[in-house]
C-alpha positions in Angstrom: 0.0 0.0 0.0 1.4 3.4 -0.6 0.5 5.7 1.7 -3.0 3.7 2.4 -3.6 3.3 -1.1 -2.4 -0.5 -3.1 0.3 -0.2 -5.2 -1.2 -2.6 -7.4 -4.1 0.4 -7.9 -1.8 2.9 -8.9 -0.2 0.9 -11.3 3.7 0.7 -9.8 6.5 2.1 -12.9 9.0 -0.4 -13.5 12.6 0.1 -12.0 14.6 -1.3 -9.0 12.4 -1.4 -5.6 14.4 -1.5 -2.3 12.7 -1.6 0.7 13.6 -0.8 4.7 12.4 -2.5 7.2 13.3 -0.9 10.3 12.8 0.1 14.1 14.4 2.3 16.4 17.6 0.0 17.2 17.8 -2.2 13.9 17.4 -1.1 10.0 17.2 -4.2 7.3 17.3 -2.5 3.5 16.6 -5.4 1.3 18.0 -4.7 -2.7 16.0 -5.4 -5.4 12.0 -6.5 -3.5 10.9 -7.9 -7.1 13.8 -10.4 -8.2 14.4 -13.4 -6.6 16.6 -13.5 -3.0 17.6 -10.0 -3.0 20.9 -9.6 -0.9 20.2 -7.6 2.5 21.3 -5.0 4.1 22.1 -4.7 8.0 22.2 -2.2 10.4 22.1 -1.6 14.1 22.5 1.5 16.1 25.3 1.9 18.2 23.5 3.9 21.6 26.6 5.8 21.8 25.0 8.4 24.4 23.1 5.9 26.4 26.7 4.0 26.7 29.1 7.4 27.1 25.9 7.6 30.4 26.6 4.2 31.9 30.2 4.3 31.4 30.3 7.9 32.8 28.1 6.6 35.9 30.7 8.0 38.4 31.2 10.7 37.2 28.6 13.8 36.3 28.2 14.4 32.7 29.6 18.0 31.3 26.2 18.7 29.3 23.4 15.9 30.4 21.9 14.8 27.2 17.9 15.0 28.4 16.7 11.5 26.6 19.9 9.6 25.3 17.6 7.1 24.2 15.8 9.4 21.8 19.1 11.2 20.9 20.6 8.0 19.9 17.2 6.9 17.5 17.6 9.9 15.7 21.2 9.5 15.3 20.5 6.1 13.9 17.6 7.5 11.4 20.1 10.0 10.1 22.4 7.2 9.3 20.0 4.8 7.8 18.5 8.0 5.8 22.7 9.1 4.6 22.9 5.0 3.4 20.0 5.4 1.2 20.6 8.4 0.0 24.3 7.2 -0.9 22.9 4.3 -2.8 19.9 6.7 -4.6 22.9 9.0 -5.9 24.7 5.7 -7.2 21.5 5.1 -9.0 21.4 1.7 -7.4 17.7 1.9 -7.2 14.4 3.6 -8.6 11.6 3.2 -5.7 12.2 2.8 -2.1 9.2 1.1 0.3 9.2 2.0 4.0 7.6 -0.4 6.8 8.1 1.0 10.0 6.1 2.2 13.2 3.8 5.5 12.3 6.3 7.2 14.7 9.9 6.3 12.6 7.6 6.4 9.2 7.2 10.2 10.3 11.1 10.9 11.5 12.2 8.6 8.5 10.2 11.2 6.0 10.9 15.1 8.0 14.3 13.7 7.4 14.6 12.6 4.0 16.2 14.9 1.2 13.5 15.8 -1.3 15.1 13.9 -3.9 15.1 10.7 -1.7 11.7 11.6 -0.6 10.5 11.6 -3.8 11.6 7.4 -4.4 9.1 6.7 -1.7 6.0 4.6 -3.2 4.9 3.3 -0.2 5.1 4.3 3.8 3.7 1.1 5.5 3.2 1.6 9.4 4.4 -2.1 9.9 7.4 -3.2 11.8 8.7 -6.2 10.2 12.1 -5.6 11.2 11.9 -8.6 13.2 11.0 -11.3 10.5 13.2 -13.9 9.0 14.5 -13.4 5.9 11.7 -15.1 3.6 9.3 -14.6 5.9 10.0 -10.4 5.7 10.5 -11.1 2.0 7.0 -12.5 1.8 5.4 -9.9 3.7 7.2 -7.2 1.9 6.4 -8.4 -1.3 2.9 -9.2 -0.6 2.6 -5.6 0.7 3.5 -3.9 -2.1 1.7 -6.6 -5.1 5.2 -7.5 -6.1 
């Protein structure tokens, strides 16, 4: 569905469809949704400021970060968004689809360059993150009428 609406409806254009499947600690980019066992991408976020807190427990921070937990997902969403968008200049792919929570869909788009932005075909408020490989392929694909 893109944006509530089935992509089979708006008749998808041809091209190469990644899609990311992500939530606040893990992002899985899978290359190529349409052809058969597209390779995967991986990525986890590092909670560098939640870690820098427990490591600094005896000591009182410089500058107390107010929610490291929050600082750290948005550090991750900008890196997930700067892989994408490294790939999109490559031209490695024509359409991007994005299942996440409502909450990520939402940082994932007020973040994206218009140009990125613009790949989207469909923002689907479902975390799969957490699906094996076929499984999440399945889904995916069953998602978006591929």
């Amino acid at each position: 569905m893109a944006d509530g609406i089935p992509l089979g409806a708006t008749g998808m254009e041809p091209g190469r469809l990644w899609a990311l499947a992500m939530n606040t600690t893990r992002a899985r980019i899978l290359r190529d949704v349409a052809a058969p066992g597209p390779p995967e991408l991986v990525m986890r976020a590092e909670h560098r400021r939640l870690q820098g807190l427990v490591g600094a427990a005896a000591q009182p921070p410089a500058i107390a970060e107010a929610d490291p937990l929050a600082a750290d997902r948005r550090d991750f969403v900008v890196q997930v968004i700067q892989l994408l968008e490294t790939h999109r200049l490559a031209s490695d792919f024509d359409r991007l689809a994005l299942f996440a929570a409502p909450a990520l869909l939402g940082e994932l788009r007020a973040g994206m360059p218009a140009r990125l932005d613009a790949t989207v075909v469909a923002r689907v408020p479902r975390t799969l993150v957490e699906m094996p490989g076929d499984a999440l392929l399945d889904a995916m694909r069953s998602e978006l009428d591929v």
